[in-house]
C-alpha positions as CSV (number, residue, x, y, z in Angstrom):
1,X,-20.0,-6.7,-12.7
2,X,-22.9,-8.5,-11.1
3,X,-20.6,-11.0,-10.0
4,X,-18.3,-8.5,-8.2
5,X,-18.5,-8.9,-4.2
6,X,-20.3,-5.8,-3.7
7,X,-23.2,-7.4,-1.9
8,X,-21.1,-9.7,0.6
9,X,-19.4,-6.2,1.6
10,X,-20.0,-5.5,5.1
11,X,-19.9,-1.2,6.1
12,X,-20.7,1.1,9.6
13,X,-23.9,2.5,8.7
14,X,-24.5,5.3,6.3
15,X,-21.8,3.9,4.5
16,X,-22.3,2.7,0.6
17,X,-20.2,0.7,-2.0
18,X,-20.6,0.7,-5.9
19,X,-18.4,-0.1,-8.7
20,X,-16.6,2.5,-9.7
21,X,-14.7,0.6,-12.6
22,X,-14.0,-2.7,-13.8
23,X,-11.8,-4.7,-16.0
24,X,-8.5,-3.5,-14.8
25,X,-6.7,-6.6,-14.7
26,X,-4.7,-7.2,-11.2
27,X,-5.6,-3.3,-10.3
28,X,-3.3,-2.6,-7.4
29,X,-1.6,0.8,-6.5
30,X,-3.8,4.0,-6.9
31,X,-3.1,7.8,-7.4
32,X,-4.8,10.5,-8.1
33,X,-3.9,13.6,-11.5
34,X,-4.2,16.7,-11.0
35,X,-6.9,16.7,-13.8
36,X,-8.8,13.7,-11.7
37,X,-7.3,10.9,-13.8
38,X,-7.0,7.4,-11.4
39,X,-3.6,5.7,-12.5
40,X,-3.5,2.1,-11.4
41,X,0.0,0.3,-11.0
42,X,0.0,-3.6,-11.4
43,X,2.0,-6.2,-10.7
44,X,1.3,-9.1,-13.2
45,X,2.1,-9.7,-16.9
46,X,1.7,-6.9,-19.1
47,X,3.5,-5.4,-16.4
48,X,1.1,-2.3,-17.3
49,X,-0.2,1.1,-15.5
50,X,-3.4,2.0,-16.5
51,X,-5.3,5.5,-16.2
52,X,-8.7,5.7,-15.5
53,X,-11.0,9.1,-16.8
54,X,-14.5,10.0,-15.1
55,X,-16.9,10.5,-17.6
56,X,-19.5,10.5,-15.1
57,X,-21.7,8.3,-16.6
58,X,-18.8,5.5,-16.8
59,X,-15.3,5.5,-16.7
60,X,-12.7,5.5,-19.6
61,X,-10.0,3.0,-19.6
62,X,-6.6,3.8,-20.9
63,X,-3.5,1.6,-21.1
64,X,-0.6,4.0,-20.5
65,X,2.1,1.4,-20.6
66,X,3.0,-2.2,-20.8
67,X,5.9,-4.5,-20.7
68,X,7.1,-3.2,-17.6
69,X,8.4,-5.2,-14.6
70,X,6.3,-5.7,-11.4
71,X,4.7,-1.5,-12.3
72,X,3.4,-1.9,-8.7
73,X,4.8,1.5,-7.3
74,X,3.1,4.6,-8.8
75,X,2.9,7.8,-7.6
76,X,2.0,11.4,-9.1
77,X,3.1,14.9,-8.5
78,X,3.9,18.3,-10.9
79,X,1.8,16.7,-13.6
80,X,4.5,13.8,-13.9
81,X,3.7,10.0,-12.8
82,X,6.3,8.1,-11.5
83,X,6.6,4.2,-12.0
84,X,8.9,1.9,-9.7
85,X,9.5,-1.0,-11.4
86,X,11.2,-4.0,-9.9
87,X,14.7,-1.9,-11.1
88,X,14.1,1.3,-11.7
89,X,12.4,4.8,-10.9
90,X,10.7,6.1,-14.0
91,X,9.1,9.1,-14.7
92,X,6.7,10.0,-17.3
93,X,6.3,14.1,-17.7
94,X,3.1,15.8,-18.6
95,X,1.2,12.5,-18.5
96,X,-2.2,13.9,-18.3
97,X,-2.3,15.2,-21.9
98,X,-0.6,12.3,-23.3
99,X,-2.5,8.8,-22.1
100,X,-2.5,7.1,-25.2
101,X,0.9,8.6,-26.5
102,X,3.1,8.9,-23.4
103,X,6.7,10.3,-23.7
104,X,9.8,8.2,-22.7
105,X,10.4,7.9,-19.7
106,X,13.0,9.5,-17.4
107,X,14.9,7.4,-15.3
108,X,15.5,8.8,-12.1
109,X,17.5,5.9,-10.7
110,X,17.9,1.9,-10.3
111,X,16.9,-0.2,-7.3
112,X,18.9,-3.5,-6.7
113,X,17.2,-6.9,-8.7
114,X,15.4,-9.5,-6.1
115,X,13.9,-12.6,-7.0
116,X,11.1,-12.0,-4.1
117,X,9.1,-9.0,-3.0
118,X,10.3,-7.3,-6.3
119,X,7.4,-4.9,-6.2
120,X,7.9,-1.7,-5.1
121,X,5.5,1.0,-2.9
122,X,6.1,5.1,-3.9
123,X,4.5,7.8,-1.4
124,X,5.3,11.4,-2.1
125,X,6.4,12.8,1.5
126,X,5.5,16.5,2.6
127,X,9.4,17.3,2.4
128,X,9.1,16.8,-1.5
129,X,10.9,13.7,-1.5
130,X,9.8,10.6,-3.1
131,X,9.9,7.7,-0.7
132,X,10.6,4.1,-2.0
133,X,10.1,0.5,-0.3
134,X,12.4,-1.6,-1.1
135,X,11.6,-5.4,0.2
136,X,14.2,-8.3,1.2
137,X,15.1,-10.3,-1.6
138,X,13.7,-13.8,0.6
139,X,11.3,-15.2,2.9
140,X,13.6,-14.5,5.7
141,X,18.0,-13.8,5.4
142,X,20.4,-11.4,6.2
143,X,19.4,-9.0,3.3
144,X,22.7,-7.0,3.1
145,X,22.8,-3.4,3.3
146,X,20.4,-2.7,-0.3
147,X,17.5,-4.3,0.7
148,X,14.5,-4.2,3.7
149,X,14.2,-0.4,4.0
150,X,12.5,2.6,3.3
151,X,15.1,5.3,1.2
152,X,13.5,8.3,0.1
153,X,14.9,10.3,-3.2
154,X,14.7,14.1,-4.5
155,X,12.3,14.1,-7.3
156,X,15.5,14.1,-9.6
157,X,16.4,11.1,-8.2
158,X,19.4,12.5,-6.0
159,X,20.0,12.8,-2.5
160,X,19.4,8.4,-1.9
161,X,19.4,8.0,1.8
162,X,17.5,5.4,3.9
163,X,14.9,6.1,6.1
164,X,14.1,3.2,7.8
165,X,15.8,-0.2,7.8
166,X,14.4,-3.9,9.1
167,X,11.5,-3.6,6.9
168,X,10.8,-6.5,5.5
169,X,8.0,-5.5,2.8
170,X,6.1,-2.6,3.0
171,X,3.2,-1.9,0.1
172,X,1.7,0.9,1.9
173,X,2.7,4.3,3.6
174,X,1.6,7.4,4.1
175,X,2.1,10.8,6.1
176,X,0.0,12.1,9.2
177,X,-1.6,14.9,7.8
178,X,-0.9,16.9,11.1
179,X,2.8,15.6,12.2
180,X,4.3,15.1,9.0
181,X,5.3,11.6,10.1
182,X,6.1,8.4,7.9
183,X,3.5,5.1,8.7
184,X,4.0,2.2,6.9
185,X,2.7,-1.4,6.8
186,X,5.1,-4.4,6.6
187,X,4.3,-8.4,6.1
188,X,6.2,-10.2,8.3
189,X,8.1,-13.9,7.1
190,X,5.9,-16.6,6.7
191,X,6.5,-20.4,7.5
192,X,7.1,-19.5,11.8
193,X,3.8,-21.2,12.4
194,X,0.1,-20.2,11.1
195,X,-0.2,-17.9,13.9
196,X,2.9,-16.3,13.7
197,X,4.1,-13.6,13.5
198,X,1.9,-10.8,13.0
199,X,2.3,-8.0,10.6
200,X,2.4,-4.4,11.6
201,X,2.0,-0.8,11.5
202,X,5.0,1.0,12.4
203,X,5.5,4.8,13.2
204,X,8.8,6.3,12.0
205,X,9.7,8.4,14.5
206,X,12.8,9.6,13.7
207,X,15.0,9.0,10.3
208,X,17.7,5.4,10.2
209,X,15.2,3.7,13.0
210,X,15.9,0.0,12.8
211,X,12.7,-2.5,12.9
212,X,14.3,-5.3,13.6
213,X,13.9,-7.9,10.5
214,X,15.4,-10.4,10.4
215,X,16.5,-11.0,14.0
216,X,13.0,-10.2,15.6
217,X,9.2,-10.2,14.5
218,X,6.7,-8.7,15.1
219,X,8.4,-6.3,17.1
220,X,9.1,-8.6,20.2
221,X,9.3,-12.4,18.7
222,X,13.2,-13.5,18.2
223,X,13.4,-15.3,15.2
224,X,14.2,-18.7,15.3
225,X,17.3,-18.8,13.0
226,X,18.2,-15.3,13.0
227,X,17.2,-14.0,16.8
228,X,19.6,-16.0,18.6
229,X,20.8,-13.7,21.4
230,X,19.4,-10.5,20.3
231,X,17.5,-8.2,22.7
232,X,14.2,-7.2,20.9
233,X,14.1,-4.2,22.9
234,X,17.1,-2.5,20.7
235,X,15.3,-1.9,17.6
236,X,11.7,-0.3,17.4
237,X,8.7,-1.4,18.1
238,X,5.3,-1.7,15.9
239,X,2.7,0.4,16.8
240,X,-0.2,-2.0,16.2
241,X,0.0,-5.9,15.3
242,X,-2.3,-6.8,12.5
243,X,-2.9,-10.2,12.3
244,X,-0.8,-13.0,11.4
245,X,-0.1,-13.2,7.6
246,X,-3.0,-10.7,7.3
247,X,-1.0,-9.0,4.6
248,X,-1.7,-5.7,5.0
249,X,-0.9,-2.9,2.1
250,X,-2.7,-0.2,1.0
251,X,-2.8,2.7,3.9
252,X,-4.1,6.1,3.3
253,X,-5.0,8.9,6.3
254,X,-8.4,10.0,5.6
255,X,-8.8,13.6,5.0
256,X,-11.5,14.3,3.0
257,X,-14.8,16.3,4.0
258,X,-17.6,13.3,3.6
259,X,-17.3,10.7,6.3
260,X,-18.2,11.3,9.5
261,X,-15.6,14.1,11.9
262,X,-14.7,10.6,13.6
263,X,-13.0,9.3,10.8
264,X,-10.8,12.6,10.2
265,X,-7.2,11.8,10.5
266,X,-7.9,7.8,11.4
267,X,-5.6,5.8,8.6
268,X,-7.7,2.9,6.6
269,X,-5.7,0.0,5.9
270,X,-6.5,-2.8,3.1
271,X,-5.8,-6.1,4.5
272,X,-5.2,-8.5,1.5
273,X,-5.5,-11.8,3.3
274,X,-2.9,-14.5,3.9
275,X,-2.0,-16.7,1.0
276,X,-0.9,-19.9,2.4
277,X,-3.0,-19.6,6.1
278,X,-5.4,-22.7,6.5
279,X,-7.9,-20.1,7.7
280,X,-8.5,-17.2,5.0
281,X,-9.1,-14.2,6.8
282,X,-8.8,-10.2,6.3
283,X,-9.6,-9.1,3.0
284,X,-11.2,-6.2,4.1
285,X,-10.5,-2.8,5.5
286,X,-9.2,-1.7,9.1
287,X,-9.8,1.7,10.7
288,X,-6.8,2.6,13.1
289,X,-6.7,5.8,15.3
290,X,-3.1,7.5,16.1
291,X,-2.5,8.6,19.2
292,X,-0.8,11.6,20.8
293,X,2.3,9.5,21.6
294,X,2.9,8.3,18.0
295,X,0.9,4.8,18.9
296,X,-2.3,3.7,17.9
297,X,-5.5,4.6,20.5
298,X,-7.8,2.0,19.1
299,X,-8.9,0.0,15.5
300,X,-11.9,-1.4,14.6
301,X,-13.7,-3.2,11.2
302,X,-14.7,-0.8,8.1
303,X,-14.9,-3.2,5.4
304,X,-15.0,-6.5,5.9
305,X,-17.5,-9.9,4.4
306,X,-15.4,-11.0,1.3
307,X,-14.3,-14.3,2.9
308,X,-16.7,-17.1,1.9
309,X,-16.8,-20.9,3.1
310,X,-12.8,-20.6,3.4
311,X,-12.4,-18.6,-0.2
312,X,-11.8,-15.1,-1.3
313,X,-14.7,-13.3,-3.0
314,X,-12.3,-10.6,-2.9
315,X,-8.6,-9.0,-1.8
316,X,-8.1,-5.2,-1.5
317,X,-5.1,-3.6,-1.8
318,X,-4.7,0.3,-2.2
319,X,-6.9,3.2,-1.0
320,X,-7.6,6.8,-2.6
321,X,-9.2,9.7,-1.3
322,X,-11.1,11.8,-4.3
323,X,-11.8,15.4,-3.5
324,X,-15.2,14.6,-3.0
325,X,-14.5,12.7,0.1
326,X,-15.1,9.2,-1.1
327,X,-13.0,6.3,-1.0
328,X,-11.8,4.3,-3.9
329,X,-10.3,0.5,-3.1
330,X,-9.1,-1.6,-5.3
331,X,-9.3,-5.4,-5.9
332,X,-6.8,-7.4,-7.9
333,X,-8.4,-10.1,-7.1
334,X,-11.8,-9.0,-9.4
335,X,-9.6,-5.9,-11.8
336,X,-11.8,-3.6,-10.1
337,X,-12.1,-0.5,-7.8
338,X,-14.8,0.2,-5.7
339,X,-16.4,3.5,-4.2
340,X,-17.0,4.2,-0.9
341,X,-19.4,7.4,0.2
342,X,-21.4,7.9,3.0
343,X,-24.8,9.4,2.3
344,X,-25.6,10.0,6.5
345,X,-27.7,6.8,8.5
């Protein structure tokens, strides 16, 4: 743990970090049990989900599963976790009292095979339906009609309909908490130029809006193969750019009781960091304020200091609110998750 980049991470002030748990190798999605259990999706071999139980004075690692493809999408509701694999929509019942001994899985439904962007992103939407990324199978292509969308499911796995479409990879949504409306993340294609595009933050502001991959990036860039005399206008717009291959995933509203009033409602987004940029950057943690008109008002740094002479010390990737307030992040980078609390200037 004492190598772990807690002391190279940069917060507002009144704001602390500890490790909350280590040793979760490649620990990437997070949700929260109704008994307080932290399940963590993955997205390297074993292919595994692990759960994690506070025992206050350290935390209790359990392997729930292995051998799965890409687990990367998790989610949790009704007592039941739910697993997107690269193919699949699986759902483990009454997980909580079985860790070590978990029942077969239900499976709700399949999702088309992709050699890229083969991992998946589950948010639970206040309708009750279980939303689903699904990424384009390339850099940049025509994708056909299964791929670069948002579809949301009943929690049986009927009712399949799309959400949004020109999405090229989303690994983060989530729901204002006052609207009800969808916000995702999406990483735009890569080898445009260094400095472009820029991935986003869209709104969804209505059901079947089109965002524009792969004709346009970035909301108002025509793509050089497939833009040719497209009107970026016609499909919608981001609502904040975030940095050219900045990679951004995780996104969680805050609604918790412990950070400052200011932070109620703002959405905190984990920035992974680009992967084949000259320049590292990212790898930290963006505050971003809605606005009344379904844009963003402002964003500023929360988390930031884990790029180091041109190397990662560090890469977040999802965020969790406990009931407490705090905010856990995870790392793949290190197998870790970190805590977040504020304790006042």
């Amino acid at each position: 743990p004492a190598l772990l980049p807690l002391p190279n991470m940069r917060l507002p002030p009144g704001f602390k970090a500890e490790i909350w748990a280590s040793g979760i190798a490649d620990a990437r999605s997070l949700r929260l049990g109704d008994k307080g259990t932290v399940f963590v999706g993955t997205a390297l071999s074993p292919g595994a989900v692990y759960a994690v139980v506070d025992k206050g004075d350290h935390r209790e690692i359990h392997t729930v599963v292995s051998g799965l493809d890409v687990p990367n999408g998790i989610e949790f509701l009704g007592g039941a976790l739910y697993v997107a694999t690269s193919e699949a929509v699986l759902r483990y019942d009454s997980i909580e009292s079985r860790l070590d001994d978990p029942p077969p899985p239900v499976v709700l439904g399949g999702l088309p095979p992709a050699d890229a962007h083969r991992a998946r992103y589950l948010r639970f939407g206040p309708d009750g339906k279980l939303y689903i990324s699904i990424g384009a199978p390339c850099n940049v292509c025509e994708p056909g009609a299964e791929y670069a969308k948002i579809i949301r499911m009943n929690r049986d796995g009927s009712g399949v309909e799309t959400v949004a479409r020109g999405v090229r990879n989303s690994m983060g949504m989530d729901f204002d908490p006052i609207t009800g409306d969808l916000w995702f993340t999406d990483n735009g294609r890569d080898w445009l130029s260094e400095n472009l595009p820029n991935d986003t933050l869209s709104h969804v502001a209505r059901r079947g809006q089109d965002f524009g991959f792969p004709y346009c990036d970035q909301g108002d860039l025509p793509d050089p193969i497939y833009g040719w005399g497209r009107d970026c206008s016609q499909f919608a717009q981001p609502a904040q750019l975030l940095g050219p291959h900045a990679a951004p995933l995780g996104l969680r509203f805050y609604n918790g009781a412990m950070f400052p009033a200011r932070y109620k409602g703002a959405m905190f987004i984990a920035r992974h960091g680009p992967w084949n940029r000259t320049r590292k950057f990212g790898a930290d943690i963006v505050a971003v304020w809605p606005d009344a008109a379904g844009g963003v008002a402002k964003m500023e740094p929360f988390m930031s200091g884990w790029v180091e002479n041109n190397q990662y010390l560090g890469r977040p990737v999802d965020l969790l609110v406990l009931g407490d307030g705090s905010l856990l992040v995870s790392d793949d980078y290190n197998g870790a998750i970190y805590r977040i609390s504020y304790a006042g200037a």
